[in-house]
py3Dmol code that shows the C-alpha trace and the ligand (Angstrom):
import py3Dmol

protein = """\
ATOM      1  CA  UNK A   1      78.772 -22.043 101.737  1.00  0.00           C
ATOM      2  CA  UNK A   2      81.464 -20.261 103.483  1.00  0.00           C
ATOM      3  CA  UNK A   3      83.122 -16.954 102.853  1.00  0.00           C
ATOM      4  CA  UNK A   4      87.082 -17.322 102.986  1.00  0.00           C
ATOM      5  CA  UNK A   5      89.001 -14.241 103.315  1.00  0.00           C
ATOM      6  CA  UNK A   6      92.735 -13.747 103.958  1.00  0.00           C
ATOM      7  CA  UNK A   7      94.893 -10.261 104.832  1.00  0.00           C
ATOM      8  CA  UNK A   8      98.255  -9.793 105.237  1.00  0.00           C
ATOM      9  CA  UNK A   9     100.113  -7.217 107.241  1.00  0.00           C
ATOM     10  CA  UNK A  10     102.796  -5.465 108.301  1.00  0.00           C
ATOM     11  CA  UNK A  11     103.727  -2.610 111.205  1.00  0.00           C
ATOM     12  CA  UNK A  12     100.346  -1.998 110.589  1.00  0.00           C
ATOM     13  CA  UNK A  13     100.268  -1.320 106.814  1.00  0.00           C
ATOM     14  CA  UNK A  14      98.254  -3.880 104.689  1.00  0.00           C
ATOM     15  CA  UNK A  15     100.462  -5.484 102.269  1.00  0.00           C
ATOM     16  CA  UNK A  16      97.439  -7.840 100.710  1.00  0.00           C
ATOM     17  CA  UNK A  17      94.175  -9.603 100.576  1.00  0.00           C
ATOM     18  CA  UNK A  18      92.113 -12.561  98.820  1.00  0.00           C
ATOM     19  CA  UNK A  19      89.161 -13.678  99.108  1.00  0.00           C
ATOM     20  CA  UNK A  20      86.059 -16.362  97.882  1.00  0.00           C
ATOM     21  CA  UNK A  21      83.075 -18.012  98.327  1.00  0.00           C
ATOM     22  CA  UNK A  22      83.568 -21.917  98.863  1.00  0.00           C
ATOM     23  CA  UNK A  23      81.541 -25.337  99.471  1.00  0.00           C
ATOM     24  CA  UNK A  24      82.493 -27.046 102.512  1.00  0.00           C
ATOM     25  CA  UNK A  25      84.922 -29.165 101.148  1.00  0.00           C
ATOM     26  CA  UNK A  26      86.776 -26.636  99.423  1.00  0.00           C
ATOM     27  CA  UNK A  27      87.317 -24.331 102.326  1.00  0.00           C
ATOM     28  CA  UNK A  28      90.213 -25.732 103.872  1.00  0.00           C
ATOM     29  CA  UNK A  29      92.130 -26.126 100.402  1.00  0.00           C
ATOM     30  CA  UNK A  30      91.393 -22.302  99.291  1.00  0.00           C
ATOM     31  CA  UNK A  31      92.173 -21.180 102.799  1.00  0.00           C
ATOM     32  CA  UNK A  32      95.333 -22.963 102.419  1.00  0.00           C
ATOM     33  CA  UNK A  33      96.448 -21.684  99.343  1.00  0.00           C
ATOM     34  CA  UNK A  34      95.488 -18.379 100.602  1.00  0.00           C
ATOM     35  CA  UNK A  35      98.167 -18.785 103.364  1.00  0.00           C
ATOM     36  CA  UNK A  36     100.762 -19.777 101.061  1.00  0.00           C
ATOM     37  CA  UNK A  37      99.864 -17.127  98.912  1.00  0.00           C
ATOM     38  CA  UNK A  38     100.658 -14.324 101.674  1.00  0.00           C
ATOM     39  CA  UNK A  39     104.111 -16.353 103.127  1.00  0.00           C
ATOM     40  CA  UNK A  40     105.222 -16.144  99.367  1.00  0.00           C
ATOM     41  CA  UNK A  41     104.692 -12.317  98.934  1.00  0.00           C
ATOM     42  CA  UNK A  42     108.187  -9.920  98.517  1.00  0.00           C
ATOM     43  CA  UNK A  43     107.310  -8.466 102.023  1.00  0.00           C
ATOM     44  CA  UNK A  44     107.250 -11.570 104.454  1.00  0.00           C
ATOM     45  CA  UNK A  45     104.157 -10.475 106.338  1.00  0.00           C
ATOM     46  CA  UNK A  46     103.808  -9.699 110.684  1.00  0.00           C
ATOM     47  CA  UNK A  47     100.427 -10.726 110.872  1.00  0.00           C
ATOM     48  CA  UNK A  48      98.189 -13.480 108.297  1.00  0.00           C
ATOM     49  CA  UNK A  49      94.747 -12.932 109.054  1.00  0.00           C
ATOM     50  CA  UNK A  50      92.278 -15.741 107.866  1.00  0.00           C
ATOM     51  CA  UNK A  51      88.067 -15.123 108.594  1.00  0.00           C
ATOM     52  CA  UNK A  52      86.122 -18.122 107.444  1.00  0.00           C
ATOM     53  CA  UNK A  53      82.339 -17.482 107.754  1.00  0.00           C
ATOM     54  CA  UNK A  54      79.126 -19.185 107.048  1.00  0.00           C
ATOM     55  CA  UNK A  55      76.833 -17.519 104.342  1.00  0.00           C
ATOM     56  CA  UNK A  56      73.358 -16.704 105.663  1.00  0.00           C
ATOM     57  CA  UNK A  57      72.079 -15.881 102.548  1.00  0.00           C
ATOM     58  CA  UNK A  58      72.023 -17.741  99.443  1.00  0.00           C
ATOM     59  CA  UNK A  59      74.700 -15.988  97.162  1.00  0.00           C
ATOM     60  CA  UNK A  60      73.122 -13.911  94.026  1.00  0.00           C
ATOM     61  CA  UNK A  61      74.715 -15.440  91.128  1.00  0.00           C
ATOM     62  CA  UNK A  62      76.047 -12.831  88.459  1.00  0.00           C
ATOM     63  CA  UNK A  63      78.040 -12.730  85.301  1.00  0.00           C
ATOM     64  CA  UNK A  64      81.457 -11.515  84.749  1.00  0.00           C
ATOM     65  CA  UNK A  65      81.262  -8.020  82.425  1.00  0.00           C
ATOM     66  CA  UNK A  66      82.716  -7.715  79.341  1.00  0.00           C
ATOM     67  CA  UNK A  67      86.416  -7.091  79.458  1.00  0.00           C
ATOM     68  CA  UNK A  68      88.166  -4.073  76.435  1.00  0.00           C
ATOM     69  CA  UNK A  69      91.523  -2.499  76.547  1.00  0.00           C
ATOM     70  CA  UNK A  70      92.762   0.910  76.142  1.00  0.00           C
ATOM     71  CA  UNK A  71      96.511   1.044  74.883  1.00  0.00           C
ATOM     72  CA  UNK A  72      97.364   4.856  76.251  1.00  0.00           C
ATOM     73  CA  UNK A  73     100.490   6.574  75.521  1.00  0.00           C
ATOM     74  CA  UNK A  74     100.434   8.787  77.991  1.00  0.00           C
ATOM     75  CA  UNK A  75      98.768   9.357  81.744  1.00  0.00           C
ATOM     76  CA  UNK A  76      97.034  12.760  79.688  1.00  0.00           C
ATOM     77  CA  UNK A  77      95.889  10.450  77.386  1.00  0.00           C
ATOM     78  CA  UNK A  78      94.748   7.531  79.554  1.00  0.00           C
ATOM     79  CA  UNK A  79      93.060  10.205  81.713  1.00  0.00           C
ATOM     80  CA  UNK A  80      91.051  11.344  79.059  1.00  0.00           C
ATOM     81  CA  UNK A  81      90.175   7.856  77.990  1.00  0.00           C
ATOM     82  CA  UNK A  82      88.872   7.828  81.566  1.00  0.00           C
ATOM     83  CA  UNK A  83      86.927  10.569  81.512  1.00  0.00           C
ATOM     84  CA  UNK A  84      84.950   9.516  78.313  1.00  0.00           C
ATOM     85  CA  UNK A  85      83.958   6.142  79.753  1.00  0.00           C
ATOM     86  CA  UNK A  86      82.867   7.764  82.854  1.00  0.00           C
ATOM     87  CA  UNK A  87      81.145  10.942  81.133  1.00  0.00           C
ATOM     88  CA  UNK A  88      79.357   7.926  78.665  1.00  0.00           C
ATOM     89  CA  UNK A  89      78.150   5.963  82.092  1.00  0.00           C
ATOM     90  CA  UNK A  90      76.255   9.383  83.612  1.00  0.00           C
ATOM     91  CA  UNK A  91      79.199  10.772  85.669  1.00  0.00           C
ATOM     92  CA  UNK A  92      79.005  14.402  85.589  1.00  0.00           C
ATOM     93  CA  UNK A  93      82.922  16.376  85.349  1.00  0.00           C
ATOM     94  CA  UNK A  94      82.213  17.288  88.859  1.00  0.00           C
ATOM     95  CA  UNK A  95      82.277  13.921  90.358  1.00  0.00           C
ATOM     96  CA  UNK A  96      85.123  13.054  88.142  1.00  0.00           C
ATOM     97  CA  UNK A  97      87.135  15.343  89.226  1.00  0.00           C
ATOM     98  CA  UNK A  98      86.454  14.597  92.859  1.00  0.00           C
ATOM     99  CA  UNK A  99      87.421  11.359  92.203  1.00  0.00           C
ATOM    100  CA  UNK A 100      90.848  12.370  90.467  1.00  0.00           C
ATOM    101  CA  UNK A 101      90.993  14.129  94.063  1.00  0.00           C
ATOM    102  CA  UNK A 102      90.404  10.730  96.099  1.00  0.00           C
ATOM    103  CA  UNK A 103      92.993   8.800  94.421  1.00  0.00           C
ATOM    104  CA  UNK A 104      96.117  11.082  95.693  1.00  0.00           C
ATOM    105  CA  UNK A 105      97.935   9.486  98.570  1.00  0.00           C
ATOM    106  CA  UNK A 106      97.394   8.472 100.990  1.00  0.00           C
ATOM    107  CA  UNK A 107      95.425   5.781  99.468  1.00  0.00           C
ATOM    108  CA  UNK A 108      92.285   5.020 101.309  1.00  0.00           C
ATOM    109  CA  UNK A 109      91.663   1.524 102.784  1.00  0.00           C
ATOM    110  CA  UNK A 110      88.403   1.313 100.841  1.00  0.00           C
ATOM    111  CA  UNK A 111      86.441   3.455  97.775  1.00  0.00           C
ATOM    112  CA  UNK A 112      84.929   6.801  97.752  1.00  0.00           C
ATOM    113  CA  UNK A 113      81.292   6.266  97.579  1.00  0.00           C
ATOM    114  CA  UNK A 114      80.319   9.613  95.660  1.00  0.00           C
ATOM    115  CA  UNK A 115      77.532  10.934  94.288  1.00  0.00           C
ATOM    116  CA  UNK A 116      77.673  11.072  90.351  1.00  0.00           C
ATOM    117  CA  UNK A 117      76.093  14.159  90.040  1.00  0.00           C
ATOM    118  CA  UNK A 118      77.199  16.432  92.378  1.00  0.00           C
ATOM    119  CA  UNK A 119      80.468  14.624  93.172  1.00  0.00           C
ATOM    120  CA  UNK A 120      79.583  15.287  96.702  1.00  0.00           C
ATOM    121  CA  UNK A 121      81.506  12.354  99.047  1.00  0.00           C
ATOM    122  CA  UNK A 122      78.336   9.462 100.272  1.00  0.00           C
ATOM    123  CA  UNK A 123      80.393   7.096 102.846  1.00  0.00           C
ATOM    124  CA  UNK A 124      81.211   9.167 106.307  1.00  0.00           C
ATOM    125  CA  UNK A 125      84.375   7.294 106.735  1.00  0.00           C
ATOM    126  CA  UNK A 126      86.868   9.686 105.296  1.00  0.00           C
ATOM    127  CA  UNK A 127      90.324   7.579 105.544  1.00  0.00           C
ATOM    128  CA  UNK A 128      88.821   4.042 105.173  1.00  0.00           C
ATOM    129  CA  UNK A 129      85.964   4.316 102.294  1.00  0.00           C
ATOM    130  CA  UNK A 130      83.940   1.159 101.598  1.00  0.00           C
ATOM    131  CA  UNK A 131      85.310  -2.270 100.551  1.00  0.00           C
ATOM    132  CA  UNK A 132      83.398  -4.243  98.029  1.00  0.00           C
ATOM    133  CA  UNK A 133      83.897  -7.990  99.643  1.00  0.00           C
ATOM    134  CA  UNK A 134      82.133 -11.138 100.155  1.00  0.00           C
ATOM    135  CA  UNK A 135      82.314 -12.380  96.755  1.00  0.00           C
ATOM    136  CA  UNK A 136      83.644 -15.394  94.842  1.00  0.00           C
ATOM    137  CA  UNK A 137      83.442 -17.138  91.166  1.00  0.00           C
ATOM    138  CA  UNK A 138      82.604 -20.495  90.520  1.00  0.00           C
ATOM    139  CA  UNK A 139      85.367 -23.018  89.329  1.00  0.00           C
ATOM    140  CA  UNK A 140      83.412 -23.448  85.845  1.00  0.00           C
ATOM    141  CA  UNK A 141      83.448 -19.422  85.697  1.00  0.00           C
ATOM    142  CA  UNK A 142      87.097 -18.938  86.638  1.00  0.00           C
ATOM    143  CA  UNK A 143      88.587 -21.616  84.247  1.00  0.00           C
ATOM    144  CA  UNK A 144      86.575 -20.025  81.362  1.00  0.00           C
ATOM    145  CA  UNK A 145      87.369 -16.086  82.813  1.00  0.00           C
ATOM    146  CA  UNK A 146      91.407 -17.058  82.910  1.00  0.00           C
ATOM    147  CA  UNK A 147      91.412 -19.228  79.799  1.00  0.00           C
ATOM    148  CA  UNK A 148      89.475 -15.664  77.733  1.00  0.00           C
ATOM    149  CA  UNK A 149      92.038 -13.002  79.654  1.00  0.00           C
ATOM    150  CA  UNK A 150      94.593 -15.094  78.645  1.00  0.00           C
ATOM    151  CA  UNK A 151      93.718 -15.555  75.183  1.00  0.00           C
ATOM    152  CA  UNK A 152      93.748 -11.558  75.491  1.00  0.00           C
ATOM    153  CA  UNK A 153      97.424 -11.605  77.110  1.00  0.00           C
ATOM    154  CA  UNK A 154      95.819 -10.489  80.191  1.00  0.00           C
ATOM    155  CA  UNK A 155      97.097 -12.802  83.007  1.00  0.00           C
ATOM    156  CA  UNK A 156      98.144 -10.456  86.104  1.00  0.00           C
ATOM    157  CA  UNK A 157      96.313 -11.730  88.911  1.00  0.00           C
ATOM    158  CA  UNK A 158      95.775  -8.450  90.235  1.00  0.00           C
ATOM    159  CA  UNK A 159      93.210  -7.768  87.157  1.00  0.00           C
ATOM    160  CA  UNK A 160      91.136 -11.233  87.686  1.00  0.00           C
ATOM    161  CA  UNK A 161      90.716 -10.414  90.895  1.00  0.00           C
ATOM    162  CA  UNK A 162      89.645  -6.585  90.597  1.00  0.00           C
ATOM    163  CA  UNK A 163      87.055  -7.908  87.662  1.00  0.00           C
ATOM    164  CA  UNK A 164      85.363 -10.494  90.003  1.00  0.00           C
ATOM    165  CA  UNK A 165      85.018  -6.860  92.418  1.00  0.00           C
ATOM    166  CA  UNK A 166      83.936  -4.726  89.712  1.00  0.00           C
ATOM    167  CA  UNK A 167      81.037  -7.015  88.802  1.00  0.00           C
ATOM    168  CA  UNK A 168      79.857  -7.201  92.359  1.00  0.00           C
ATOM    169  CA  UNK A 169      79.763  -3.731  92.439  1.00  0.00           C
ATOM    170  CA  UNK A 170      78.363  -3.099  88.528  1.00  0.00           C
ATOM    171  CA  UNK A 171      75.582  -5.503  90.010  1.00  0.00           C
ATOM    172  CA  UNK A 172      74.239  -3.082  92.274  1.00  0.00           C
ATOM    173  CA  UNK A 173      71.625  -1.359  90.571  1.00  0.00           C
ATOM    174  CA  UNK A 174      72.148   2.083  92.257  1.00  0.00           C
ATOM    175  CA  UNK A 175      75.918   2.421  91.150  1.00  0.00           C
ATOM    176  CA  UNK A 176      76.589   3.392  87.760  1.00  0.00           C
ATOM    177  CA  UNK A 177      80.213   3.223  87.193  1.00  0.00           C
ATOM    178  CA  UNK A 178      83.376   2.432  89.518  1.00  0.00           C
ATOM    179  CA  UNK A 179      87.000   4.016  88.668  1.00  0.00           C
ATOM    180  CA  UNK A 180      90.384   2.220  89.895  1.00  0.00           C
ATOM    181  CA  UNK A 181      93.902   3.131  90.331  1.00  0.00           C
ATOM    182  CA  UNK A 182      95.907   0.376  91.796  1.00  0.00           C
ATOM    183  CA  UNK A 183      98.436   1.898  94.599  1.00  0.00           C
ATOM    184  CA  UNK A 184     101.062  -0.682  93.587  1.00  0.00           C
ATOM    185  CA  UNK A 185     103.566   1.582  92.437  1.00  0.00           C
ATOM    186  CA  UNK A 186     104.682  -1.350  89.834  1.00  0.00           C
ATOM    187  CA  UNK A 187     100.758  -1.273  88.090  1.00  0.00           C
ATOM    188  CA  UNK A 188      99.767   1.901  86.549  1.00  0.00           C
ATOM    189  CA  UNK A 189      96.987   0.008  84.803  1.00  0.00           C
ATOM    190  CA  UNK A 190      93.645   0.970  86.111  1.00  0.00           C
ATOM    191  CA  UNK A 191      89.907   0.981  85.133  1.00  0.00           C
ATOM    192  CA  UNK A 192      86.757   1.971  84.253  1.00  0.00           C
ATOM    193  CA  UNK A 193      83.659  -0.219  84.703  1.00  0.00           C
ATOM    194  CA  UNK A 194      79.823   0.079  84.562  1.00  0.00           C
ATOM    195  CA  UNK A 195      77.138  -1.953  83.265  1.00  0.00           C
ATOM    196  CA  UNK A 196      77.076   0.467  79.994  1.00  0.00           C
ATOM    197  CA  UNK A 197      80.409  -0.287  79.167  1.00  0.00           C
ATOM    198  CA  UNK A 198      81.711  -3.244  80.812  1.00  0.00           C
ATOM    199  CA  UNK A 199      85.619  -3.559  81.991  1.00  0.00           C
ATOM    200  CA  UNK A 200      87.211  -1.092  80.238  1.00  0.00           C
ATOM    201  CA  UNK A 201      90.996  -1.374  81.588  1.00  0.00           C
ATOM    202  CA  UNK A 202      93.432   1.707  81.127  1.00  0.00           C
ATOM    203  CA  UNK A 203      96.882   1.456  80.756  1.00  0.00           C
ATOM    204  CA  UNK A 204      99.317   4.253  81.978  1.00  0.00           C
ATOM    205  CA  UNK A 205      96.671   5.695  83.950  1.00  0.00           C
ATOM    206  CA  UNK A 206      99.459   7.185  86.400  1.00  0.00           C
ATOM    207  CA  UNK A 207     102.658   7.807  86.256  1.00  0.00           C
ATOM    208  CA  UNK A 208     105.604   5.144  86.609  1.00  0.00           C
ATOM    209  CA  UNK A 209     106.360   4.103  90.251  1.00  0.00           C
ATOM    210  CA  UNK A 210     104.025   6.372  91.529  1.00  0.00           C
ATOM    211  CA  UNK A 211     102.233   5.261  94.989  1.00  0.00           C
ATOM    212  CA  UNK A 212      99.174   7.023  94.108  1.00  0.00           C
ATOM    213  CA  UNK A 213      95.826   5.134  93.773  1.00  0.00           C
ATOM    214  CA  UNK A 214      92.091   4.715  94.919  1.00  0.00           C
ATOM    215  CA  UNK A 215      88.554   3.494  93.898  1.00  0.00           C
ATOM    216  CA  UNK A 216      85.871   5.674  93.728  1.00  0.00           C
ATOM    217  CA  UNK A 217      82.167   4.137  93.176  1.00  0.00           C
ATOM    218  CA  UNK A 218      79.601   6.805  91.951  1.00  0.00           C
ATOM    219  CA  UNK A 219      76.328   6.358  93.061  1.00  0.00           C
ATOM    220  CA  UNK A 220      72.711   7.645  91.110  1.00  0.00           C
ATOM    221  CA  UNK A 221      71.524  10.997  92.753  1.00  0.00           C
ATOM    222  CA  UNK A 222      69.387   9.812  96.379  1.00  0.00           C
ATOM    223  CA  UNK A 223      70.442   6.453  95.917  1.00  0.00           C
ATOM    224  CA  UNK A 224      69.829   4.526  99.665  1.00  0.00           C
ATOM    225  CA  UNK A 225      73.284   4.862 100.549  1.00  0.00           C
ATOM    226  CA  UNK A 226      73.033   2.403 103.555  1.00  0.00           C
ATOM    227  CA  UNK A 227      71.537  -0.309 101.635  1.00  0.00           C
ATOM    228  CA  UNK A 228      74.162   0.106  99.088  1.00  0.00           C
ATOM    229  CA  UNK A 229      76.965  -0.166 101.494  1.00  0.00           C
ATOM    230  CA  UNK A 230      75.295  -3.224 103.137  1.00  0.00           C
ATOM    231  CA  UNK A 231      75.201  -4.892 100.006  1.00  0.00           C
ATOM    232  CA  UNK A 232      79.153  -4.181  98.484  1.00  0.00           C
ATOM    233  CA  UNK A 233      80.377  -5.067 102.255  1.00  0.00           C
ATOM    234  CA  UNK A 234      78.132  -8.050 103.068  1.00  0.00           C
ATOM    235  CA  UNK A 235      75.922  -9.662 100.198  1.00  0.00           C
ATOM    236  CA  UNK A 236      77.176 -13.092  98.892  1.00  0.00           C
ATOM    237  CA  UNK A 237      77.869 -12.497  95.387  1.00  0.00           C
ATOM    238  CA  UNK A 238      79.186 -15.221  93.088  1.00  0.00           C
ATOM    239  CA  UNK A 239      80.276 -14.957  89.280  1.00  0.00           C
ATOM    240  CA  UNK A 240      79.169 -17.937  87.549  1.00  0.00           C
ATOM    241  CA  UNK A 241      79.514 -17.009  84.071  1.00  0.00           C
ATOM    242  CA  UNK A 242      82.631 -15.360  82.219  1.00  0.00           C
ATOM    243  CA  UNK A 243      82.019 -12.108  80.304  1.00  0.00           C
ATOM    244  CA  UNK A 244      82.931 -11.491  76.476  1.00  0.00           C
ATOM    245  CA  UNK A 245      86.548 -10.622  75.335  1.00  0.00           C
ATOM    246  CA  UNK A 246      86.044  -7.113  73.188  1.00  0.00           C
ATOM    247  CA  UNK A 247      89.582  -6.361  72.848  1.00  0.00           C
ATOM    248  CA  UNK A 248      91.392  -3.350  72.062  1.00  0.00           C
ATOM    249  CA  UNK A 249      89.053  -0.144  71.649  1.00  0.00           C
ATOM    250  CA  UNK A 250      89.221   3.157  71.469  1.00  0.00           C
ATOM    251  CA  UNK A 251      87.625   6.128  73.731  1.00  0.00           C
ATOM    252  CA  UNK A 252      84.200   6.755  72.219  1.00  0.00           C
TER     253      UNK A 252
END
"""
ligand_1 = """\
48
COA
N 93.207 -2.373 101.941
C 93.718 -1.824 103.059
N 93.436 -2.262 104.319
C 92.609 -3.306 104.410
C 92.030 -3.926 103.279
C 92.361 -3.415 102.000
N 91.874 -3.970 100.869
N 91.250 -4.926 103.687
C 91.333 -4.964 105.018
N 92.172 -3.986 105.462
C 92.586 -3.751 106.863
C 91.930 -2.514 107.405
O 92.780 -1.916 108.342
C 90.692 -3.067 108.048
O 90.188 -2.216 109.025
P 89.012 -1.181 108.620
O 87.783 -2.013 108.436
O 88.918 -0.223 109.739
O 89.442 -0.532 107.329
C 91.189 -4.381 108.618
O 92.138 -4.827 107.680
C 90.113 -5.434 108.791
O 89.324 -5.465 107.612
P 88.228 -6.564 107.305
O 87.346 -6.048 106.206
O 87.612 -7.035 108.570
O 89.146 -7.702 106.703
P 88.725 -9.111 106.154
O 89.382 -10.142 106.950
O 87.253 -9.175 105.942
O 89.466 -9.090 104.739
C 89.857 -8.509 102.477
C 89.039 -8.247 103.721
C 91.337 -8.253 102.667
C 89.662 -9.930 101.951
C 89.241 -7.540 101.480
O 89.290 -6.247 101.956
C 89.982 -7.556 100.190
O 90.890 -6.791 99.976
N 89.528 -8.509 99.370
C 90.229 -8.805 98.210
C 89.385 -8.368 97.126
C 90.206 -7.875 96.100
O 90.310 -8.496 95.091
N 90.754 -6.717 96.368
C 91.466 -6.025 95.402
C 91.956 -4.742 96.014
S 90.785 -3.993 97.100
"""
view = py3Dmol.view(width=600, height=400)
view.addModel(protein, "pdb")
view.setStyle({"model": 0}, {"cartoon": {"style": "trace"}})
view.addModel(ligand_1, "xyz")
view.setStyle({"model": 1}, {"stick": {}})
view.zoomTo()
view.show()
């Protein structure tokens, strides 16, 4: 199996990424589409970077978490939502508000590993955090995942793809919740997500048009921080099974 991953650029400034784990004779098509996928973005990109590796190690096969909504009025209010989800996963308001605190601008290149404690910042790389990657879904998985969101009026790419990342990184044992604020200034949907809870996605969780955005994972007090960065940067992960559709909810 192969890893397939694709960036875009421009001046410098990364405009967007995709990425998969692939058979042999599916690499060249999904690398392909990949390509078209960055010549067809708004921006047209300086630079297409495409990396296709082997896999060394046979992927760990996961399922998909369960996907609710939270209809917010307001960024107070979707804030709060936050803050219950992550409270209800073991995040103390420390570490919460530290990672209110990583997703100002300038948005990092990566997450915030931080401790969920203490709120204390893990990862020593302050401007590029750590990028969950080297993950895929199965086509079985993806047809069944896109078929569900959709049933759900969920069909923004941008959410597939950041629930095939949050259930890599829900899969690590030591992490017990991730938070997300897109940067796209046209998406102020974010997220919660943990293995207590599932996918719970946030709307209005900042304000309109606002650059801001960020992903903080918290990690259990003297969790091996090493191994956990080794294994959301470079373990094969694949989603073979869809998650359950719970729908609209409301903040415990
Ligand atoms: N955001 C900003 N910059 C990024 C980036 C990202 N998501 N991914 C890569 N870059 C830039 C950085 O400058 C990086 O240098 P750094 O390692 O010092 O930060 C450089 O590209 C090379 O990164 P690398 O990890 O070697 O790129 P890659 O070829 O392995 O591609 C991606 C990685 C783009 C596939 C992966 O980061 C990604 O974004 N995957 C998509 C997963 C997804 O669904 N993402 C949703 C938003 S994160």
């Amino acid at each position: 199996m192969y890893s397939v991953r694709m960036r875009a650029e421009k001046d410098g400034l990364h405009l967007s990424g995709a990425e998969g784990i692939f058979g042999a004779k599916d690499v060249q098509g999904a690398a392909s589409a990949m390509v078209e996928r960055a010549m067809r973005l708004k921006t047209r990109p300086g630079g297409i970077y495409l990396s296709i590796e082997p896999i060394p190690l046979k992927p760990k096969m996961i399922s998909a978490l369960p996907v609710s909504t939270v209809k917010s009025a307001s960024v107070a209010d979707a804030r709060s939502a936050a803050e219950v989800f992550l409270k209800d996963a073991g995040i103390s308001s420390r570490a919460i508000r530290a990672a209110l605190a990583a997703i100002r601008p300038p948005a990092m290149r990566g997450a915030a590993l931080l401790c969920a404690e203490t709120g204390r910042r893990l990862d020593t790389s302050k401007k590029r955090g750590v990028r969950a990657s080297v993950f895929g879904i199965t086509p079985g998985a993806q047809k069944t995942l896109q078929k569900k969101l959709a049933g759900c009026g969920i069909t923004h790419r941008r959410a597939f793809e950041a629930m095939l990342l949050a259930a890599k990184v829900a899969s690590c044992p030591f992490i017990l919740a991730e938070f997300c604020v897109s940067d796209d200034p046209e998406y102020a949907t974010g997220y919660v997500s943990s293995r207590k809870n599932g996918y719970v996605r946030i709307e209005n969780l900042k304000p309109k048009k606002s650059p801001e955005g960020g992903r903080a994972f918290f990690l259990e007090k003297d969790a091996p921080v090493e191994a956990v960065i080794d294994y959301l940067e470079r373990e094969p992960v694949i989603i073979s099974r869809a998650g359950r559709m719970r729908g609209e909810i409301c903040p415990l």
